[in-house]
N, C-alpha and C positions, 0 to 999 in steps of 0.2 A: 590421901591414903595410898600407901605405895606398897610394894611386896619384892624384895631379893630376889632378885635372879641368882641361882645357885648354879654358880662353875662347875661343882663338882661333881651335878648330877647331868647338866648338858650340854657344859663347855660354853654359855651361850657368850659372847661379846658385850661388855659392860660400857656401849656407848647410847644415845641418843638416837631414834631414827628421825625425832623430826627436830623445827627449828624454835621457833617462838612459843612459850607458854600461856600466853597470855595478849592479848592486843589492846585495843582503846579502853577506858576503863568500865564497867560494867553500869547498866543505869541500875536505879533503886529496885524497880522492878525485878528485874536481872538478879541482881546482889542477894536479896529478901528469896527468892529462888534456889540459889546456889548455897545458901545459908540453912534455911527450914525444910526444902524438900529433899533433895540429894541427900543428905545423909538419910534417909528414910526409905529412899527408893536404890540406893548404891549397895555394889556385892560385898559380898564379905569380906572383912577387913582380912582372915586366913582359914583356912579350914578347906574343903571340898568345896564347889561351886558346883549346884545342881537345878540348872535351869528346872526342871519339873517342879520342886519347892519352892522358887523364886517366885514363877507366876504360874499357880495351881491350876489346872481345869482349862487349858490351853492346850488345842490338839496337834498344836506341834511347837518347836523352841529355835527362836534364829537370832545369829550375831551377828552384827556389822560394826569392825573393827574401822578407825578413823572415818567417825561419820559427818566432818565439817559441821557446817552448818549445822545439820539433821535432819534435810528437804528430804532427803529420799526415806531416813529410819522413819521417820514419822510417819509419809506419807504411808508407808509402807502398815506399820500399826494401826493407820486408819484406815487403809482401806480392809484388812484382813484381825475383825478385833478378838477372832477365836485363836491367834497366835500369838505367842509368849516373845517380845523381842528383848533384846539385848545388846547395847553400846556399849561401844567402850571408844575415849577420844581424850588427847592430851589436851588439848585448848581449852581454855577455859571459857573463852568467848563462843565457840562451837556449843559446850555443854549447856554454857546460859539459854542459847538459844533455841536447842532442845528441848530443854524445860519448860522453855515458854510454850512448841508447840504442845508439851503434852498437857499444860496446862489448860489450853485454849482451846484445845480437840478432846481434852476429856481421855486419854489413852490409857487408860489403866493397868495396859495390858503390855506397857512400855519400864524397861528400867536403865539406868544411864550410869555409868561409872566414868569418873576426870584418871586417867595415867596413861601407861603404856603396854598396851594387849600383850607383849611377850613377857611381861611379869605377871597375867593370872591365866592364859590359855594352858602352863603344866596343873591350874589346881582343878580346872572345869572338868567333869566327871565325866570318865570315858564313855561314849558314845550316845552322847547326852543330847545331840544338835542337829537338827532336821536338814540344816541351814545355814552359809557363813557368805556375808557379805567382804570383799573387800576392792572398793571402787573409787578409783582414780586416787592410790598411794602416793607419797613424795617420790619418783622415778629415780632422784638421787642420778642425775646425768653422765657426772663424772665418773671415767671408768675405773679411778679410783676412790670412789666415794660408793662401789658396785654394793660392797659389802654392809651398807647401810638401809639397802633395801630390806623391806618386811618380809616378804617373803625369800627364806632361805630353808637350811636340811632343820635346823633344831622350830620353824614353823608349820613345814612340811609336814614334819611330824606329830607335831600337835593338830594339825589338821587330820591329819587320819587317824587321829585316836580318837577325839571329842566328837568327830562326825559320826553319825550313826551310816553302817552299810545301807547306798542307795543316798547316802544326803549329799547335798549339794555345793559348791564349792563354785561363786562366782567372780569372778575376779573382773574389773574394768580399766582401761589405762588408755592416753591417750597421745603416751610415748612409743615408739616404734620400741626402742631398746628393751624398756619393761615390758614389752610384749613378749620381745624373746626371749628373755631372763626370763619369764614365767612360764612358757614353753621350754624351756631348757630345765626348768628345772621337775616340772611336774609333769612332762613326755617320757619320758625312762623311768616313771616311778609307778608300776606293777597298782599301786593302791588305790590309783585314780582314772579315772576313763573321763576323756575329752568329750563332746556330745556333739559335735561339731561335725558336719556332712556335707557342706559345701560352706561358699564364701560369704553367705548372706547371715548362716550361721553365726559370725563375729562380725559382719560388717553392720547389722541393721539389730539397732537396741532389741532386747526380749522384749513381749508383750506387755508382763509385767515390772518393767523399768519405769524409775520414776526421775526424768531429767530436774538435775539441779542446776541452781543458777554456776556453779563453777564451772559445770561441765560445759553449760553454754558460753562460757566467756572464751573455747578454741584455745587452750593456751600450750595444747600440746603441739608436736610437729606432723601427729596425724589426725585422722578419724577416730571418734572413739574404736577402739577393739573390747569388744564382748567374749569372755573366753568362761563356759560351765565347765564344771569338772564335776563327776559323779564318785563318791568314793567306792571301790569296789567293794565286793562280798568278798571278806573272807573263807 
């Protein structure tokens, strides 16, 4: 299930940000998953996306856009089951195994869509998101490969639309570069405030961080970096 990125409304760039769709082939379990539930618990194929409608009777609503695996979206729906969460993940292998925690945790309070976040973050309903994950993205190294990173001005700005004033904006990475790329990009932008007060602020995980096995594999060239962002009051 896919949806148009439309040039003419935000100029957006009609490539790929990540690589593989798909990896080893899926087991029966898996398959039988991605088959009869996903389409049950996946957004809407067009129309407005309104986290509140999605999962009703939830006292607040959070995305995390490329959630791998789903160690942490999961964790995160289980530890906290009065919140309404929201994935969204190209890999098909990542969404299987999603499914499976929320199978096996019981998550009801979890919903999971297979694409690519910058084809439904224009339909999600402004200021609808308590919440938006985004931890440890493709860094995209090359510095001409910069413009392949996720966050850029046509995300930027769906981030301060969809966010409700006062919600949260995490971001993780554990490339030096993508660090400054996303200080450079959301430091000059009036909508968003840093939360950061000293160096322990980004250097030592939030409290409620939940390490996944990738993150534990070191495969950037630093320490993780932790960076909140607070969307401002209008």
């Amino acid at each position: 299930m896919t949806r148009k990125i439309s040039k003419a409304s935000d100029q957006r760039p009609d490539f790929r940000l990540f690589g593989r769709a798909q990896g080893k082939p899926l087991s029966a379990r898996q398959q039988a998953l991605v088959d009869d539930v996903l389409p049950k618990i996946d957004l809407p194929a067009d129309g407005e996306i309104e986290s509140a409608m999605l999962l009703p009777d939830r006292g607040a609503h959070v995305l995390e856009i490329g959630f791998g695996g789903g160690e942490h979206l999961a964790g995160q729906a289980a530890a906290h089951p009065d919140i309404g969460y929201i994935g969204i993940e190209p890999f098909l292998n990542g969404v299987a195994k999603a499914l499976t925690y929320r199978e096996e945790k019981g998550l009801r309070n979890l919903r999971l869509h297979r694409g690519d976040a910058r084809e439904l973050l224009p339909s999600f309903k402004t200021a609808s998101l308590d919440r938006i994950f985004l931890l440890f993205p493709d860094p995209w190294h090359k510095k001409r490969h910069a413009k392949r990173r996720f966050l850029q001005q046509a995300t930027r700005d769906d981030f301060a639309r969809i966010l409700k004033p006062g919600g949260q904006l995490r971001i993780a990475t554990d490339v030096k570069s993508y660090a400054d790329h996303c200080m450079i990009e959301l430091q000059g932008d009036e909508r968003f405030s840093w939360q950061a007060s000293k160096a322990d602020d980004w250097r030592v995980p939030p409290a409620d961080h939940i390490t996944t096995r990738y993150e534990s594999k070191n495969l950037g060239d630093c320490a993780p970096v932790f960076m909140d962002w607070v969307r401002s009051v209008d």
